[in-house]
C-alpha positions, 0 to 999 in steps of 0.5 A: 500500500505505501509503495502504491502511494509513492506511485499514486500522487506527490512523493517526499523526495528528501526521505526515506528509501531514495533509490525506490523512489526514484526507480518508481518516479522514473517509471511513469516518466518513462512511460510518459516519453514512450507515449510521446514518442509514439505520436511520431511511431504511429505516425510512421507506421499509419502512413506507411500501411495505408497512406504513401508507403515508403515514401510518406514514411521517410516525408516524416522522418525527414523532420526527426531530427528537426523535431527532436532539437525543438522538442529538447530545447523547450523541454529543457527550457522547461527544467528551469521552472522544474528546479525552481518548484522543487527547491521551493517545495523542498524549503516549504515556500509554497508562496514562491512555488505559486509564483513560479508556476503561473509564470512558467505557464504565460511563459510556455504559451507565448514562446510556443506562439512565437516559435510556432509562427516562425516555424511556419514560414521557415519550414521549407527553407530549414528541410532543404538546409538540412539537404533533404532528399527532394522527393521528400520536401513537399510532404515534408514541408507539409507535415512540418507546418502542421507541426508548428501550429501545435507547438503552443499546446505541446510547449503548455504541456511539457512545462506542466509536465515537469512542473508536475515532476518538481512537486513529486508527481510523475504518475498525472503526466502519464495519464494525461498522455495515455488518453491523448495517445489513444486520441492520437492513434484513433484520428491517425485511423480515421484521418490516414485509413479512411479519409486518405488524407496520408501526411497531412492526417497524421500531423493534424491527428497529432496537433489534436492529441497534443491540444487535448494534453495541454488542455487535461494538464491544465485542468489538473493543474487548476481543479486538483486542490490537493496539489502543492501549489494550484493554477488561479486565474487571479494569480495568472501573471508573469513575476519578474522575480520567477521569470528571471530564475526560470530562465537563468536556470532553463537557459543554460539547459535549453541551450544545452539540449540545443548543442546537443541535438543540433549536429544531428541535423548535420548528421542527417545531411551527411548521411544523404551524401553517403550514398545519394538515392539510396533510400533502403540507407535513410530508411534503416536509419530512420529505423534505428533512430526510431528504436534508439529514441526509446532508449533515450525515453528510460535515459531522460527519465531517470536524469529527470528524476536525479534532476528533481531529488537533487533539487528537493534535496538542495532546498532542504539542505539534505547533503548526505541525500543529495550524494544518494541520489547521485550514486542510486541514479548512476545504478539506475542508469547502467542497470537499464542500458544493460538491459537495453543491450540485451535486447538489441543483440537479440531480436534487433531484427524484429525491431527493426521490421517494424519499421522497414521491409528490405532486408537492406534497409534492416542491415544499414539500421543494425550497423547504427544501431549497434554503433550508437543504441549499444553505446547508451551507456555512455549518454546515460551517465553523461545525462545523470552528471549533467542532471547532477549539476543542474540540480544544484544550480550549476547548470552553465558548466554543462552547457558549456561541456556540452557545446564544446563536445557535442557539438563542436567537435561533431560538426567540425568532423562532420565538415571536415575529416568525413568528407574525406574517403577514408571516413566517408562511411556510416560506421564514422559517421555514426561513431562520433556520438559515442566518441562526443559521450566518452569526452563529456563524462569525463568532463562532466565528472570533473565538473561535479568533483569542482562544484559538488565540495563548494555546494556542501560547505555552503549547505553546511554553513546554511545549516549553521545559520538557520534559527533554532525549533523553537520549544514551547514550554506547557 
């Protein structure tokens, strides 16, 4: 029953079994990512049964990468209102936490809008930078508008998701996601099997599955009463004060997941040179991508969960657990990435039919499969030092790891040495993102030996100066 509990609503993250609880926080952020990532799996899979075939399915994958640097640096963003609520809520500040959170929801909105109306109108522009295959771009281009309209309804959501998160619930994100997944599928059936609509279907289905979470999240999170802090519409309004520490927090992070998604970009245009025309070689990889992104869905959520106990437990001044949840997220991370290894070694080629028919194609998907999904290992720690850091407000150290090797590094051999005969392959290709993880753990771990000893002694003398409980006599 008290495990039940733990899973049902808000979790104490500043007590008692730490690694239970964040094995159990993990899981319906795990889950939450999996429902995500099946918009664009239901998505592939509808168009490739009933709509253009081969070539509507690589029109949608065209915009994978794309897609994924937005969705990563707005949910990134978002981590800076996720840091904030839990410090609040581990001090007890809940006055604060009021604050932070009706910013945080204006805030979602309104750059929603903005970025959604830019993305409008550079969508063609950005496709054919990023050397898409020219069969692909109209409906490519197609998809990637409708996207863009729905990017105010996601951004809502994911801020309310992680703000949901930093007061301890990870259970109502999944739920609310479950029943917008099945939304999602069933206008995926009508729009695709039933009204032809191919492309343009299955991004209006997924607009309208991601209206209907950002709507369920903010219902929640105005009609729960039994919520740490609630959403008022009397207390709708930005407060420079919360505004200011969300973006000085999530800044650095957005950037961060900006640098690290942006050389996929270039990946994907370099992979089209490798072999022009070939699409059994994009297919594969899109493949592999696809089985890849559930990976990181188990990844992400257990860097989130080590992003949220840090944070409470920073508020509340909690050093010893604040090392706990460090070591329990690392465990946490090699535990699931061995299983993940497991699997792929073993029915890789079932996986990979899901997605793709020619044997070909399944062949060029287990080469980057087994090049990057066996070496996520190496990512995962990266996330946990990185969610680590984050944590205790040290979130430009990095950013600024993150930058220099994976980002530079990745883009200056993809501009350069790839071009050259000797690594112009998919092996080189693909082999840079375990080389970049390799470097950023090293240097993420640095960084957490410099910082981790200053934030304790401040803990400690913070601990010093707080007034002392006050007895009442009787």
């Amino acid at each position: 029953m008290k495990k039940l509990k733990l899973f049902a609503g808000q979790m104490d993250m500043t007590s008692g079994n730490l690694f239970g609880k964040i094995a159990w926080f993990s899981l319906p952020l795990l889950l939450t990512t999996v429902m995500q990532l099946l918009y664009s799996t239901v998505d592939l899979i509808s168009v490739q049964m009933w709509g253009g075939g081969d070539t509507s399915m690589g029109a949608i994958a065209a915009n994978g990468s794309l897609i994924n640097l937005i969705i990563i640096v707005f949910n990134n963003m978002a981590l800076g209102s996720n840091v904030a609520i839990a410090n609040a809520k581990g001090a007890k500040d809940a006055e604060r936490a009021s604050k932070i959170l009706h910013t945080a929801t204006l805030f979602s909105f309104f750059s929603g809008i903005i970025v959604g109306f830019i993305g409008w109108f550079l969508s063609d522009n950005l496709l054919i930078m990023m050397g898409t295959e020219a069969e692909y771009v109209p409906l490519a281009t197609q998809y990637l508008q409708i996207y863009f309209l729905g990017l105010p309804a996601l951004m809502v959501y994911n801020y309310a998701a992680r703000n949901m998160n930093a007061m301890g619930d990870s259970q109502t994100p999944f739920l609310i996601l479950f029943i917008s997944g099945l939304v999602n599928v069933g206008f995926d059936f009508v729009f695709v099997r039933f009204w032809g609509m191919d492309v343009a279907g299955v991004g209006i289905a997924t607009v309208i599955a991601e209206g209907v979470s950002a709507v369920l999240a903010l219902a929640f999170l105005f009609l729960r009463k039994t919520n740490y802090v609630n959403l008022h519409w009397k207390k709708m309004r930005m407060d420079r004060v919360s505004l200011i520490e969300i973006i000085r927090i999530g800044l650095p992070a957005g950037l961060q997941g900006f640098f690290f998604a942006l050389p996929n970009v270039f990946v994907q245009s370099k992979l089209y040179t490798i072999e022009p025309g070939n699409l059994d070689l994009s297919n594969g990889a899109i493949a592999s991508g696809q089985i890849e992104s559930y990976i990181f869905a188990g990844i992400q959520a257990i860097s989130s969960a080590c992003l949220a106990f840090t944070a409470a437990n920073h508020g509340a001044l909690r050093k010893d657990n604040i090392k706990k949840v460090w070591l329990y997220s690392f465990l946490l991370v090699l535990i699931y990435t061995g299983i993940c290894d497991i699997l792929i070694l073993t029915i890789y080629p079932s996986l990979l039919h899901l997605f793709v028919s020619s044997d070909a194609a399944v062949e060029y998907g287990r080469q980057r499969l087994w090049v990057i999904g066996l070496t996520y290992t190496l990512d995962g720690v990266m996330d946990v030092f990185a969610s680590a850091l984050r944590g205790i407000k040290k979130s430009t150290y990095p950013m600024i790891v993150t930058l220099l090797f994976c980002t530079i590094v990745r883009i200056v051999f993809l501009l350069t040495l790839f071009d050259l005969d000797f690594f112009h392959n998919v092996g080189w290709l693909y082999a840079v993102f375990p080389i970049s993880w390799i470097l950023s753990v090293i240097f993420d771990g640095i960084g957490l030996l410099i910082f981790a000893p200053k934030v304790f002694h401040q803990i400690d003398e913070d601990i010093k100066k707080a007034p002392e409980p006050q007895i009442q006599s009787a």
